[in-house]
C-alpha angles and dihedrals in degrees: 000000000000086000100060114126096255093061105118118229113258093261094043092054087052090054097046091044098062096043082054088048091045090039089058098053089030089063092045090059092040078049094054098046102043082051091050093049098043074046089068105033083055099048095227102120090177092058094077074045088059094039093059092040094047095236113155112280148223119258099249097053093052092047090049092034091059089043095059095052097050095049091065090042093055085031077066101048092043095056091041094047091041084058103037105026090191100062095126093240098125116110097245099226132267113281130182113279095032094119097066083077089072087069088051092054094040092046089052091059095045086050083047085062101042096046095053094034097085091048083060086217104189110221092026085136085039087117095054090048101055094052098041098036113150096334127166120238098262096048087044094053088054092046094047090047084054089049104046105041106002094055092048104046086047105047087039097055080045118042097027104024096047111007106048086049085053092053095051086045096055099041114154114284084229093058106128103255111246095022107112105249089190098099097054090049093050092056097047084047084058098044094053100044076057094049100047087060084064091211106128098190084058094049109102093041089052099045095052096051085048086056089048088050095055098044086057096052084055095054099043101024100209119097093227100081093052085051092056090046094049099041092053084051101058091041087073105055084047097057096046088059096045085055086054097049093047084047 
């Protein structure tokens, strides 16, 4: 498998590796600012408070919070893709048979609360809180749009389409030569889409669907069917919050 078409060369990875690393820090900062000036515009000074103590939020800082940081992160594609056309980042188009991959999503996050259920961990939907609060039902419909789709087609472009080719690109000179070096980089792929959501409860859970994910873009080699996958994931977590709130 190290040696699939979409594999970069060593000093393209290294390239495309460091425009992921800048776009991610890149996007913190856009996200700060974006949340500051709509801040002002808005008149509520405590909600960039809210924003660095994690408190829950109010619609529009998470949905310019989220914007923010997907502009860096497609800021990044878009350099890296612009300098080497052939980074696999492209979708990959809809065939017969994708949206199987919805069961697979829905049925990880089913398997994520099973498997914590029996530890009892208090604020383990502390993250969806936080981004849903006590929003009305207009402001929840956007942000669970943004949840939902737009979550899962930018992280995916991002963290499967550009960054797991940069990590097979860039393997260890002292890796042993003819030893795969697929599964590591999946891993890490995994640990550091877990990482990047900066809840550490969450971690393991997001790191191993990330790990999934990008086990199924290596098999498939297309994105869409990690976007269905993920978008089914995160559907979940968004309709069990929409019964409690009914309830």
């Amino acid at each position: 498998m190290d040696n699939s078409p979409w594999q970069l060369p060593a000093r393209q990875g290294a390239f495309v590796l460091a425009a992921a690393v800048g776009g991610f820090i890149g996007g913190q900062f856009l996200a700060l600012v974006l949340v500051a000036t709509v801040r002002v515009l808005s008149g509520t000074p405590e909600s960039l408070r809210s924003l660095e103590q994690g408190t829950s939020l109010k619609w529009w800082v998470t949905a310019s919070g989220l914007l923010g940081i997907w502009g860096g992160l497609l800021a990044a594609v878009g350099l890296s893709r612009r300098k080497y056309p052939l980074l696999p980042s492209r979708l990959g188009g809809f065939r017969r048979g994708d949206l199987r991959f919805a069961l697979l999503g829905a049925g990880l996050q089913v398997a994520v609360i099973l498997a914590y259920a029996p530890f009892h961990v208090r604020g383990l939907d502390g993250p969806v809180q936080k981004i849903f609060g006590q929003t009305s039902a207009l402001e929840m419909v956007i942000l669970c749009l943004m949840t939902a789709l737009g979550a899962p087609l930018v992280e995916e472009i991002f963290f499967r389409g550009m960054l797991l080719p940069a990590l097979l690109a860039t393997r260890p000179a002292i890796w042993r030569p003819g030893r795969t070096y697929l599964p590591v980089a999946i891993v890490l792929n995994g640990i550091l889409f877990g990482a990047a959501h900066g809840e550490l409860l969450q971690l393991p859970a997001i790191a191993l669907t990330g790990m999934v994910f990008a086990y199924l873009y290596v098999r498939t080699q297309r994105l869409i069917p990690c976007i269905i996958a993920h978008a089914s994931f995160n559907s979940v977590s968004v309709a069990i919050l929409i019964v409690h709130r009914i309830h």
